[in-house]
C-alpha positions as CSV (number, residue, x, y, z in Angstrom):
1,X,-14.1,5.3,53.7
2,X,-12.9,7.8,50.7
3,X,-9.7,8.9,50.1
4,X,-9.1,13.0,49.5
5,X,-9.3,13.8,45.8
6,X,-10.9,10.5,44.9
7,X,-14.5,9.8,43.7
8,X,-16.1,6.8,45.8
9,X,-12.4,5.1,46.1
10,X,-11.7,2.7,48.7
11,X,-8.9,3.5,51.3
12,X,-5.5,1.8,50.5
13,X,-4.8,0.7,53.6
14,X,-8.0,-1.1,53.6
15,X,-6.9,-4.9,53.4
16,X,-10.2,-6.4,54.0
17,X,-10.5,-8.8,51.2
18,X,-12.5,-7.9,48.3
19,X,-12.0,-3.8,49.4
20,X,-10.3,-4.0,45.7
21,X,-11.9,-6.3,44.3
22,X,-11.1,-10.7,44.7
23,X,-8.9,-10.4,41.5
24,X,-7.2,-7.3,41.8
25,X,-7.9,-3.7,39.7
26,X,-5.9,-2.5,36.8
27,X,-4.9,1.4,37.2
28,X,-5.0,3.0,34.1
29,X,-2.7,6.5,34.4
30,X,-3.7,9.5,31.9
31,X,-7.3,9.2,30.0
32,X,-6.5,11.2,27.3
33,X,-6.5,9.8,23.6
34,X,-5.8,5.9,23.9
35,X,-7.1,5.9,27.8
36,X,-10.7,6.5,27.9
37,X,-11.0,3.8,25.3
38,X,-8.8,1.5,27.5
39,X,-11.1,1.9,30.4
40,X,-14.5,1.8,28.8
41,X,-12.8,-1.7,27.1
42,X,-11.8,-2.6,31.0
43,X,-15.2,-1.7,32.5
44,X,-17.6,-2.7,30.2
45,X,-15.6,-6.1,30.5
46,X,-16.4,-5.8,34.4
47,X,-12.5,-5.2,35.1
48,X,-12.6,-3.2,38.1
49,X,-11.0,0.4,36.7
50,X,-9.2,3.2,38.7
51,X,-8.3,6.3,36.7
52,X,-5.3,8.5,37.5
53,X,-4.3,12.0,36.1
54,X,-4.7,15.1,38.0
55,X,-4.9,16.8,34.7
56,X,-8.3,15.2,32.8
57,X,-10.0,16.5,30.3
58,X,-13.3,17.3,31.8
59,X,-15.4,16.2,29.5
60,X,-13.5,13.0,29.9
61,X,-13.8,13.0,33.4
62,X,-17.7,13.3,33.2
63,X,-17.8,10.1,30.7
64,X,-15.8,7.9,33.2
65,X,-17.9,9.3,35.8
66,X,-21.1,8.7,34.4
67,X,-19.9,5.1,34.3
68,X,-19.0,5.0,37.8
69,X,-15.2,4.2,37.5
70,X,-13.1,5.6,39.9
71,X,-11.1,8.9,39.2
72,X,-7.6,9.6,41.2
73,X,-7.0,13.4,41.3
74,X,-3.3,12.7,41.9
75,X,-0.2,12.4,39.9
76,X,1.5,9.5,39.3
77,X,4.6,10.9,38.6
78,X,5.2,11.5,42.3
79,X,4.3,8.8,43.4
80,X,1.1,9.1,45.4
81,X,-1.6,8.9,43.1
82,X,-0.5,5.4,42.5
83,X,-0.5,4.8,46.4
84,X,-4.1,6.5,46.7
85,X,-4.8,4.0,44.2
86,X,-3.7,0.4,45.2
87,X,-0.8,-0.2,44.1
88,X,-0.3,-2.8,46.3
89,X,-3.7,-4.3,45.1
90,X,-3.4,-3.9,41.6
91,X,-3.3,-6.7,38.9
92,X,-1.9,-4.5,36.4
93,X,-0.8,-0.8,35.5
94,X,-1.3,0.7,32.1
95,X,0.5,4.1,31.5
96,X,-0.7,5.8,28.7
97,X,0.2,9.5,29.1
98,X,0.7,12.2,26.1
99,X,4.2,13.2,27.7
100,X,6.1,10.2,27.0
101,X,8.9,11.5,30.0
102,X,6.0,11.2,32.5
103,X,5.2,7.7,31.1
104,X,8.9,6.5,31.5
105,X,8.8,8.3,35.3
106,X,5.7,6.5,36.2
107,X,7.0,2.9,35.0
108,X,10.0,3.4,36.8
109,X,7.9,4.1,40.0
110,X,5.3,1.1,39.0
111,X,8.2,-1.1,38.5
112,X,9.8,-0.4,41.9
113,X,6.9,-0.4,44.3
114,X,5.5,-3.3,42.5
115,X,8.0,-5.7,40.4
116,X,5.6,-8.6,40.2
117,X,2.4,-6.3,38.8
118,X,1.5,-6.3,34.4
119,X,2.9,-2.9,33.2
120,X,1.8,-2.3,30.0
121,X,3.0,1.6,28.5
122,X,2.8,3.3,25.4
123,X,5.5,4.9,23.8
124,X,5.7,6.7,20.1
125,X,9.5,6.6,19.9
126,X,10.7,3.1,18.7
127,X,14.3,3.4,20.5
128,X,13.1,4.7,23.8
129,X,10.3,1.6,23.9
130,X,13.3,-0.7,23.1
131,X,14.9,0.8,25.9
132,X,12.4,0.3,28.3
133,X,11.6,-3.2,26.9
134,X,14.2,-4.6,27.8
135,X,13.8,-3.5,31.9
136,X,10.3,-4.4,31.7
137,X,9.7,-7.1,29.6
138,X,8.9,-8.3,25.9
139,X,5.5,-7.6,24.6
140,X,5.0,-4.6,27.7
141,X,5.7,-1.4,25.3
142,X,3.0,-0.5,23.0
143,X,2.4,2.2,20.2
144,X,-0.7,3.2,19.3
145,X,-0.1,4.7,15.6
146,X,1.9,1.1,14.8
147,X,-0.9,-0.6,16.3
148,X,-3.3,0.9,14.2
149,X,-1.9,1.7,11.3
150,X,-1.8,-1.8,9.5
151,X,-5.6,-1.7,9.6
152,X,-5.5,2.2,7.8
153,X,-3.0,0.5,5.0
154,X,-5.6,-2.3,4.7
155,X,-8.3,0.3,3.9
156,X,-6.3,2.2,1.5
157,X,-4.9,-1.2,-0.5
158,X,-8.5,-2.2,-0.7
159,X,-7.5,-5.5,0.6
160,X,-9.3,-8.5,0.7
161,X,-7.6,-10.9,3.3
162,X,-6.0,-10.2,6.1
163,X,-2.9,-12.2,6.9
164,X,-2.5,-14.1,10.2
165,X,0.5,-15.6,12.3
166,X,-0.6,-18.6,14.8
167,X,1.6,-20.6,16.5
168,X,4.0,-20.3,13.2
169,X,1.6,-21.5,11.0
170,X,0.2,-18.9,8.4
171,X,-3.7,-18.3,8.5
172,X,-6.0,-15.7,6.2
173,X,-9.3,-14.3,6.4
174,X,-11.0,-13.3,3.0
175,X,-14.0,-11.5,2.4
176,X,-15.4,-13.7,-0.4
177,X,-18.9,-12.6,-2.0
178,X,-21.6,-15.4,-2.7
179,X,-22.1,-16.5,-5.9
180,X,-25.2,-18.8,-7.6
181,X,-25.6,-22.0,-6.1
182,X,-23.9,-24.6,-7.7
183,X,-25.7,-27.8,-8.4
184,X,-26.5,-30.1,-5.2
185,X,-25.0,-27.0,-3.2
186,X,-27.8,-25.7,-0.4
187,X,-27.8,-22.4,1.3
188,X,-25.9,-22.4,3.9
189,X,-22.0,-21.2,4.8
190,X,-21.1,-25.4,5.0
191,X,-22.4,-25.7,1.4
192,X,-20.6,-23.1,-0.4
193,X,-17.5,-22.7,2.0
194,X,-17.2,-26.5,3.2
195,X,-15.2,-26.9,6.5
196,X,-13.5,-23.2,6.4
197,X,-14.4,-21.4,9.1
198,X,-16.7,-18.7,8.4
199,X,-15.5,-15.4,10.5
200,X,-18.4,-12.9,9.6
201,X,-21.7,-12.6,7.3
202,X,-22.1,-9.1,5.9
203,X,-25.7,-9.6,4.4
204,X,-26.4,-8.1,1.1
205,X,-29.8,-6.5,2.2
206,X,-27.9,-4.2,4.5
207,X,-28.4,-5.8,7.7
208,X,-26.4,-6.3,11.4
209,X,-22.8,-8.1,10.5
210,X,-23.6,-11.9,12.0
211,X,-20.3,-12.4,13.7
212,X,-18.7,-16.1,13.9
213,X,-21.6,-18.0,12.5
214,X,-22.0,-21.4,12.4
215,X,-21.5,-23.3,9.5
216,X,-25.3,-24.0,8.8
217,X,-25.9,-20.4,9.2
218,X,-28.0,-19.4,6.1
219,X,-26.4,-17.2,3.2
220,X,-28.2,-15.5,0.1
221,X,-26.9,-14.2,-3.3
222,X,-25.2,-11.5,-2.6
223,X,-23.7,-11.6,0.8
224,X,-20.2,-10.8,1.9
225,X,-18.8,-13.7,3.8
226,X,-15.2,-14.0,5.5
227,X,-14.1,-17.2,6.0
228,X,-10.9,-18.1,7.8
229,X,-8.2,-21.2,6.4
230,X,-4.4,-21.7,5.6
231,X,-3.5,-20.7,2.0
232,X,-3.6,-24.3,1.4
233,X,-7.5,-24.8,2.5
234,X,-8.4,-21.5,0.8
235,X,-6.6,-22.8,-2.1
236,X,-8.2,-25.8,-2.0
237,X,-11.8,-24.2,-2.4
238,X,-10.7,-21.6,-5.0
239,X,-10.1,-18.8,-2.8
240,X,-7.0,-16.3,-4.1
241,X,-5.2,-14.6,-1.4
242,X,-5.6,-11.3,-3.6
243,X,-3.6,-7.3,-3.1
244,X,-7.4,-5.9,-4.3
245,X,-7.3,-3.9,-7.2
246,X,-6.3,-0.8,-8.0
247,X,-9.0,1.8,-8.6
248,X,-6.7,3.6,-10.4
249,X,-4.3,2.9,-13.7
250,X,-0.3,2.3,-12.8
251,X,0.3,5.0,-15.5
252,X,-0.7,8.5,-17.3
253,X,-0.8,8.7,-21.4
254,X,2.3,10.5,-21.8
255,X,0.4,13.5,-24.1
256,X,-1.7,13.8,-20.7
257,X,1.4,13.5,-18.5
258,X,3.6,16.4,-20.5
259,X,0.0,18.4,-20.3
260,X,0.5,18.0,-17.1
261,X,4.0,18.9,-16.4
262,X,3.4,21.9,-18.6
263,X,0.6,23.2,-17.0
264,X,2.6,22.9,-13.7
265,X,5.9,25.1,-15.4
266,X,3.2,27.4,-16.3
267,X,2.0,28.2,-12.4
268,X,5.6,28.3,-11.5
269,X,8.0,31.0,-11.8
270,X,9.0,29.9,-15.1
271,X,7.0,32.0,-17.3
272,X,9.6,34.5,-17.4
273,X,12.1,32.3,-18.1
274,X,10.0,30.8,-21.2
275,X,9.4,34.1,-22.7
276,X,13.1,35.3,-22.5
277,X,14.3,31.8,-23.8
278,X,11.9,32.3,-26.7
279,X,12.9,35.5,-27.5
280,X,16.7,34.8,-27.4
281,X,16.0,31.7,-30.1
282,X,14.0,33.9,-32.5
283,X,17.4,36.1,-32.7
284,X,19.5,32.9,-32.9
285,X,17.1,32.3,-36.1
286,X,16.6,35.3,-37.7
287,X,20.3,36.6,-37.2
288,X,21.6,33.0,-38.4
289,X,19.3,34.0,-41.6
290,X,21.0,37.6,-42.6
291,X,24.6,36.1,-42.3
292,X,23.2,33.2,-44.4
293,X,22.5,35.4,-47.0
294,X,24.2,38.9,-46.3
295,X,27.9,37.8,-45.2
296,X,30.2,37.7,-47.6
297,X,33.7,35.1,-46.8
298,X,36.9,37.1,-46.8
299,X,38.3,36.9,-50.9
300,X,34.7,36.6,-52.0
301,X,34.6,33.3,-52.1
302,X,30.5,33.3,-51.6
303,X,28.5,32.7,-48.4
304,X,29.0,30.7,-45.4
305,X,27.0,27.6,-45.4
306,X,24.4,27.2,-42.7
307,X,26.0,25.1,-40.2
308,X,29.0,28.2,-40.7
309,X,26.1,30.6,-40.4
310,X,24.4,29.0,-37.1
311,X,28.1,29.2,-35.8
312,X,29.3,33.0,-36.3
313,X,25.6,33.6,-34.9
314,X,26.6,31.6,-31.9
315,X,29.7,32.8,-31.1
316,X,28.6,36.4,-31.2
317,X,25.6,36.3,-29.1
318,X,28.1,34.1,-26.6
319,X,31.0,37.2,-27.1
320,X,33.4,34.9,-27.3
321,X,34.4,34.8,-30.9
322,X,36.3,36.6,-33.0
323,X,39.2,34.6,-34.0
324,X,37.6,33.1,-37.2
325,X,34.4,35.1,-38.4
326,X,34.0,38.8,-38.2
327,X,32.3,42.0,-39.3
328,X,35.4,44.0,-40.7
329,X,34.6,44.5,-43.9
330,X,31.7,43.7,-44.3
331,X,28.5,45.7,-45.4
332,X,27.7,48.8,-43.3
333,X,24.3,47.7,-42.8
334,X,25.5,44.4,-41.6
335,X,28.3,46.0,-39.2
336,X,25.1,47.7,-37.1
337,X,23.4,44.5,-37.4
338,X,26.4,42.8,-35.5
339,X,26.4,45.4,-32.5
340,X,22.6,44.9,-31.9
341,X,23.3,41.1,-32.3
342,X,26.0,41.9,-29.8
343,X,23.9,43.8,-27.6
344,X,20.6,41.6,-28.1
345,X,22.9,38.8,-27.3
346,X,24.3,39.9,-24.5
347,X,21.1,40.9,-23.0
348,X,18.8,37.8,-23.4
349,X,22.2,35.5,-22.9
350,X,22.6,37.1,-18.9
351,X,18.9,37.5,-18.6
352,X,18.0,33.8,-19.4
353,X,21.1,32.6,-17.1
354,X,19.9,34.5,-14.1
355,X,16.2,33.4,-14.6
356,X,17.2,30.1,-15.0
357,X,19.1,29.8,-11.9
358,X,16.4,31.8,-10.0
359,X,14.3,28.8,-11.4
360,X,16.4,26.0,-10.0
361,X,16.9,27.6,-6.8
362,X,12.9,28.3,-6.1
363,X,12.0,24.7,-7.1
364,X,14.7,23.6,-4.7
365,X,13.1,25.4,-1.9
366,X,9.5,24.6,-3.0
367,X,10.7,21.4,-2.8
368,X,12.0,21.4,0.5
369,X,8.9,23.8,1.9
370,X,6.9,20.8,0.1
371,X,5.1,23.8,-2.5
372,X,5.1,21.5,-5.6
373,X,2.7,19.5,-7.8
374,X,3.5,16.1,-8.4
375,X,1.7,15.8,-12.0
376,X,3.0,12.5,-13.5
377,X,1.5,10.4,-10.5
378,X,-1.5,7.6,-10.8
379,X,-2.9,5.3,-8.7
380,X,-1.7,6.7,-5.6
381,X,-2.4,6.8,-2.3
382,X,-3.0,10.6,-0.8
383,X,-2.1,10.9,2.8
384,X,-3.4,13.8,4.4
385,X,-1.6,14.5,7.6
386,X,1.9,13.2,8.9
387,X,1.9,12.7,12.3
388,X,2.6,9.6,14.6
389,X,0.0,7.2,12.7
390,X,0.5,9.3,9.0
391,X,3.9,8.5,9.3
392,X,3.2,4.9,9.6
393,X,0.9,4.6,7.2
394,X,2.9,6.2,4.8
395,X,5.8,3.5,5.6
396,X,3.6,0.9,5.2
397,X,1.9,1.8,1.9
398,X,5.6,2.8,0.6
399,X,6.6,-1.0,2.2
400,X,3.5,-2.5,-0.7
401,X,4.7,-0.9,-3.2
402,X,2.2,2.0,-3.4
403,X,2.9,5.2,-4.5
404,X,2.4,7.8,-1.4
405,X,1.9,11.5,-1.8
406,X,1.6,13.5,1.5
407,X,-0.1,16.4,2.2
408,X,0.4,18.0,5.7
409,X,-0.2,21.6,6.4
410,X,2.6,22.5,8.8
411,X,6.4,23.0,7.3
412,X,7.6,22.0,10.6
413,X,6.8,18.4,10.7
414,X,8.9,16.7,12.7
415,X,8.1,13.5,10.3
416,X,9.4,15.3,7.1
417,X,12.4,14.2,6.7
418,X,11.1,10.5,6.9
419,X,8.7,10.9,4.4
420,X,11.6,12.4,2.4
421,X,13.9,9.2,3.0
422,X,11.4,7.7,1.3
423,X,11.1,9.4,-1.2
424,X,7.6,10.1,-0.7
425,X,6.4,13.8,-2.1
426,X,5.2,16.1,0.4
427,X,2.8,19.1,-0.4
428,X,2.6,22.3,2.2
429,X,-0.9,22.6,2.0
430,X,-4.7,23.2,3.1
431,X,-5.7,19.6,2.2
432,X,-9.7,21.2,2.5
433,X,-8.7,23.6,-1.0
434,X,-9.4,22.1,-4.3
435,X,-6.6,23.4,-5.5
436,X,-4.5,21.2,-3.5
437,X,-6.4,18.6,-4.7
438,X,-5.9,18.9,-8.4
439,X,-1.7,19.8,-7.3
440,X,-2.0,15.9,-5.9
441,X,-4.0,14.4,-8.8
442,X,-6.7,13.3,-6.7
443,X,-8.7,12.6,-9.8
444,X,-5.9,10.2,-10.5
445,X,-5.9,8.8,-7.2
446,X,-6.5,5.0,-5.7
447,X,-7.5,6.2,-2.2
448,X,-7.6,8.8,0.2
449,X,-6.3,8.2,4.0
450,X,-7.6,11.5,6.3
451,X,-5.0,11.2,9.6
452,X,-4.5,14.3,11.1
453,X,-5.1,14.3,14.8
454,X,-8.6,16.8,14.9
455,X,-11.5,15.0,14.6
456,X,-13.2,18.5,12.9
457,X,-10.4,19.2,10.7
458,X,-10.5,15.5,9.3
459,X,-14.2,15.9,9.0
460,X,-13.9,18.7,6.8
461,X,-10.8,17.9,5.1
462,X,-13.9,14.2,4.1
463,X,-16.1,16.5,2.7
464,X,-13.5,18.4,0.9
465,X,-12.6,15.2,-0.6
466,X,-16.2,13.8,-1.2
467,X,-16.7,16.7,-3.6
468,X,-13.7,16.8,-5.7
469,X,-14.0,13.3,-6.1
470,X,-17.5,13.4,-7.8
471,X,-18.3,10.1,-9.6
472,X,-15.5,8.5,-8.6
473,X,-16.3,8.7,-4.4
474,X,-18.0,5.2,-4.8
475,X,-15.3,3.3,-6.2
476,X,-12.1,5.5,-4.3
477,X,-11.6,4.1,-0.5
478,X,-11.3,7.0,1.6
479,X,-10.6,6.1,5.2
480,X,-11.0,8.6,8.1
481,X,-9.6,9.3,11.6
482,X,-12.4,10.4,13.9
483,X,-11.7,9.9,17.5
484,X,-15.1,10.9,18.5
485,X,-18.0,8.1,18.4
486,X,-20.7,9.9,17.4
487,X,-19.2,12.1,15.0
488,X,-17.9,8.7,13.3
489,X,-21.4,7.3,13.1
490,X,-23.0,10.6,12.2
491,X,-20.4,10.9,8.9
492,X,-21.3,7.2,8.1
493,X,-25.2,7.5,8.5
494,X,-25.1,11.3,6.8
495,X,-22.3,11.6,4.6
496,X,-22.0,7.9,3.5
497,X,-18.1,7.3,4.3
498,X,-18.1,3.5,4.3
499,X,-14.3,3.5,6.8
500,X,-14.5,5.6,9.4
501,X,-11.9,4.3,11.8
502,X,-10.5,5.3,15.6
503,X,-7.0,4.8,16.0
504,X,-7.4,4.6,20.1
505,X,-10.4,2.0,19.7
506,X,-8.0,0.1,17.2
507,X,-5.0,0.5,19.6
508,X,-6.9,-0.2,23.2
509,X,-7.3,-3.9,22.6
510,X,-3.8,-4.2,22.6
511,X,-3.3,-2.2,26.0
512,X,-6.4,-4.4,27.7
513,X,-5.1,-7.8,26.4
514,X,-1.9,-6.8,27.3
515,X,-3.1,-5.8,31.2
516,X,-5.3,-9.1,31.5
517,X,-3.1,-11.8,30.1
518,X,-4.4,-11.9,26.8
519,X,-1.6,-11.9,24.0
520,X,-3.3,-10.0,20.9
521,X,-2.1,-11.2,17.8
522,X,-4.0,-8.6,15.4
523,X,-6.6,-7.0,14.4
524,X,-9.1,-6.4,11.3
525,X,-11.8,-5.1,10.2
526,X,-15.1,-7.0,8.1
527,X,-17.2,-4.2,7.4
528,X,-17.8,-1.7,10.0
529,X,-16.9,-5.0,13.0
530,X,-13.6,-4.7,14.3
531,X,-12.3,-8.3,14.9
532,X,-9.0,-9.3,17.6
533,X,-7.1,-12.5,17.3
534,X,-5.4,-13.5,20.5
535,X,-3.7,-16.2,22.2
536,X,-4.4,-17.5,25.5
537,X,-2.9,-20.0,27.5
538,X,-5.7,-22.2,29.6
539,X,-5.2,-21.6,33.4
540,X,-4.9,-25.2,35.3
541,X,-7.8,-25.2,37.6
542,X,-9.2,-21.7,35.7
543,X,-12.5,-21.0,34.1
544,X,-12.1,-23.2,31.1
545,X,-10.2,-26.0,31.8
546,X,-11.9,-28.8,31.1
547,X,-14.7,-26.6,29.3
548,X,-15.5,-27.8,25.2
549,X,-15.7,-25.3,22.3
550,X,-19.2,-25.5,21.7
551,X,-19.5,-24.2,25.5
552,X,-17.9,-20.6,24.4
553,X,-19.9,-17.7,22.9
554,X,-21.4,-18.3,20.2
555,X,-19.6,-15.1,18.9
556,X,-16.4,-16.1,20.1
557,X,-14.2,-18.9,17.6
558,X,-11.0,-21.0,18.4
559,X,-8.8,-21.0,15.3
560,X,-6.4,-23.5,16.9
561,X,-5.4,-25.4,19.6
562,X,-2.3,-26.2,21.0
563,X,-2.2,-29.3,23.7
564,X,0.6,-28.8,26.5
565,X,0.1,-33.1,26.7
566,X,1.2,-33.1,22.8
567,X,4.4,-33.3,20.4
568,X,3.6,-29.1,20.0
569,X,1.3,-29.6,16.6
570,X,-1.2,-27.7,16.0
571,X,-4.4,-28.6,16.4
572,X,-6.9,-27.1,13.4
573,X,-9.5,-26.5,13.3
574,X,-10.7,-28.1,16.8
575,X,-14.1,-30.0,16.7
576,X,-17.1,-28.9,18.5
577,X,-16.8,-31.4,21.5
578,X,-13.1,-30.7,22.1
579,X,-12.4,-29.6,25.6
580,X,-9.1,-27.4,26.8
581,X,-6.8,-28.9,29.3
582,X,-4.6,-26.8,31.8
583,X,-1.3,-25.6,30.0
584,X,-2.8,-25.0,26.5
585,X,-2.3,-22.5,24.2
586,X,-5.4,-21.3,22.5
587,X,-5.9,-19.1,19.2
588,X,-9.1,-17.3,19.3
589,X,-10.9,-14.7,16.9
590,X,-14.0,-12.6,17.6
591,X,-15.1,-9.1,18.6
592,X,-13.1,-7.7,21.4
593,X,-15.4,-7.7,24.1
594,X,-16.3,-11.2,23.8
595,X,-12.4,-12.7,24.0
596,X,-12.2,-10.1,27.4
597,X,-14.8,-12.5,28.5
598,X,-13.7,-15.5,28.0
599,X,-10.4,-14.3,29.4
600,X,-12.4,-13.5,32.7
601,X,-13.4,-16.7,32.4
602,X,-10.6,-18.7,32.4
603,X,-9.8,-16.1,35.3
604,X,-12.2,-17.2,37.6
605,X,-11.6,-20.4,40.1
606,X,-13.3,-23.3,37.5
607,X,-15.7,-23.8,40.7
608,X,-17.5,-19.9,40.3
């Protein structure tokens, strides 16, 4: 039986067992952005999915589908296309809507027809998800631009480790690149790494990423090789936790830095003002000159000297004089000399004050409309776009250390004025115009982040880029936002952008993890692999109790171990024929997909 409105969906008040499934469903609400990654995460896991939003984006709708998950044309705001869905039967609720006021509706619904069901939601505004924390629970409100964002800033600082918390002890992963063998060393990830535990093997000849290798696993000159340790093991085997370098200098010559800043008066308004200022000190000059030599000092006592000279010249342009120097008396040539000086004076004096202050007050607003160059910067970081995940970006780049300029096209942002508290520079510009390159100093530039939320316009804002980078597009990160997956591998495979990243595939591990029990730590990238590190805390009489690591996926890695039967150490690394016990708390790393399966793992009844 089928439910109005619903594709192949089982009727709610069907409580036959397994009519939803033996573990429950998790209802995802709105497939936009963030959603249809959450639910291809959740099927291809085998998660049983139902989808509601009576508002899809139909080409959305085909793609879920095509993949047979179940589609609720119903809203959840009122209440019935959660009802139509299960509720009752549901494991877990994620709300990911676009209109944060339906997402905090919807929980409030979720939460009162269901208080014991996971409710995970995803809200952009830090002090309404604090709000709503603290009636639902800690680690329950996500946010997909801060969720994403650390791995954009990663890109951009050309990092080579990535930083880990478990269980309060610190943990890296570097990307390392082998070297020659070393006498007596043989050709394997044990020889040159010893007991670290090797993440990922990016081969040199531009093969498949090996994830979570072995340690015998075979390694060439050449290869790029992650390897996982605290800072004490890493030390230990002469492994810096290093920022990455800069591509770019800290610092401008200061001849090419007053080039610069010239060149910029030049296209502002302040031509004018240059001209008129020039001609008023040529007068100043030449009419300090004639009384120099012309004006004769009352009793004939000789001419003024020139510091007396440069002051009767002063004082007359400025009309403020004459209590001490005059014309009476003086030649009749030099009498008409003093009106024009007078009148000359007068002239250029009000001219260059009201050009002047027209000056200040258009930089002030081409400040504040963001229509400036910013020519004295160098080894920055351009930002183009500042939205929800531009805006933290740019907080964390400013966070490092980095200099940030921003360039965002709409003068309405409602993230200005926290760029501005940051005293980050923002341009008011078409970020695809090479002028607005050279106003940014991309040729100065340490990498490029492309955020804005249209896949096309970030495509075309990359090959903007691409070209006025020239020579340098090989050694300048550039990192891009595509949303879409075949765009993102079309740009790699044609175009040959090396980080092409989705901040919704980035973000939907979180929102899955967060659903099925799993608590994400983080997440990285090595290469074009994006890795998770989660903890998970062994079910008594579950999946893996009693199971030994070298039982898992070969794919899949257990950093550490925590025994529930132990003093609360942590155990690390485990050895191969370690086995979990009910109650602990383990730390593991791998791709996504394969920690959702051992989570459905530990899930099942340890008899399946």
């Amino acid at each position: 039986m089928t439910v109005p409105g619903a594709i192949g969906l089982p009727d709610p008040t069907d409580t036959r067992p397994g009519a939803w499934g033996d573990a429950g469903h998790v209802i995802v609400c709105g497939l936009r952005g963030v959603g249809l990654r959450t639910v291809e995460q959740l099927h291809q896991s085998g998660v049983p999915v139902v989808v509601v939003d009576d508002h899809p984006d139909l080409r959305l709708a085909r793609i879920i589908e095509g993949w047979g998950v179940t589609h609720v044309h119903r809203s959840a705001q009122l209440g019935d296309g959660l009802v139509e869905a299960g509720i009752d039967q549901a494991s877990a609720v994620i709300c990911v809507e676009t209109n944060e006021l339906a997402t905090l509706e919807i929980a409030m619904r979720v939460r009162e027809a269901r208080p014991d069901v996971r409710l995970v939601v995803q809200l952009a505004n830090p002090s309404v998800g604090r709000a709503l924390e603290r009636v639902l629970g800690a680690g329950t409100v996500l946010d997909v631009a801060a969720l994403a964002a650390p791995s954009f800033v990663e890109v951009c600082l050309s990092q080579p480790s990535h930083l880990l918390e478990l269980g309060g002890e610190q943990f890296a992963v570097v990307e390392v690149e082998v070297g020659d063998d070393a006498e007596g060393v043989n050709h394997t990830l044990r020889g040159h790494f010893g007991n670290l535990a090797p993440v990922a093997v990016v081969p040199a000849d531009g093969g498949d990423v090996v994830c979570c290798p072995g340690r015998d696993h075979p390694v060439e000159r050449g290869d790029r090789v992650a390897v996982l340790g605290t800072p004490g093991e890493l030390d230990r085997a002469g492994i810096e936790l290093g920022r990455g370098p800069r591509t770019a200098g800290a610092s401008i010559p200061v001849l090419k830095r007053a080039r610069r800043r010239l060149a910029a008066l030049r296209d502002s308004n302040a031509r004018a003002l240059a001209l008129v200022a020039a001609a008023l000190l040529v007068l100043l000059v030449v009419a300090t000159a004639v009384i120099r030599l012309g004006y004769v000092q009352a009793g004939g006592h000789g001419h003024p000297d020139l510091l007396a000279s440069t002051y009767f010249t002063v004082e007359t342009v400025a009309t403020v004089g004459y209590g001490d120097y005059n014309f009476s008396g003086q030649p009749a040539w030099l009498e008409v000399f003093g009106i024009l000086l007078i009148v000359l004076g007068v002239l250029l004096v009000s001219t260059v004050f009201a050009l002047f202050t027209n000056f200040l007050v258009s930089r002030r607003i081409d400040q504040s409309l963001g229509r400036r160059r910013v020519p004295g910067m160098s080894g920055h970081v351009v930002v183009v776009g500042l939205g929800s995940v531009g805006i933290r970006v740019v907080e964390g780049l400013v966070a490092q250390g980095r200099g940030v300029v921003v360039i965002e096209r709409d003068a309405q942002n409602r993230y200005l004025d926290r760029a501005r508290a940051l005293q980050v520079p923002v341009v008011i510009a078409d970020a695809t115009q090479r002028q607005t390159h050279a106003s940014v100093n991309l040729d100065e530039a340490a990498a490029v982040a492309i955020l804005t939320s249209a896949d096309l316009t970030n495509i075309e804002t990359g090959l903007a880029v691409r070209e006025s980078l020239g020579d340098r597009w090989d050694v300048v990160p550039v990192v891009l936002r595509v949303f879409d997956r075949d765009l993102a591998r079309m740009m790699e495979r044609n175009f040959g952008f090396r980080h092409v990243r989705s901040t919704s595939a980035l973000a939907a591990p979180w929102f899955v993890g967060a659903a099925l029990g799993l608590d994400v730590l983080g997440t990285f990238f090595v290469d074009q692999q994006p890795f998770l590190v989660g903890r998970l805390d062994i079910a008594s009489g579950g999946g893996l109790q009693g199971l030994s690591m070298q039982d898992l996926s070969a794919r899949t890695r257990v950093v550490a171990l925590r025994r529930a039967s132990g003093d609360g150490a942590l155990e690390h690394p485990p050895r191969r024929g370690t086995r979990f016990e009910g109650g602990d708390s383990a730390y593991l790393l791998g791709p996504y997909d394969e920690l959702l399966d051992v989570l459905r793992r530990d899930q099942r009844d340890g008899g399946d």
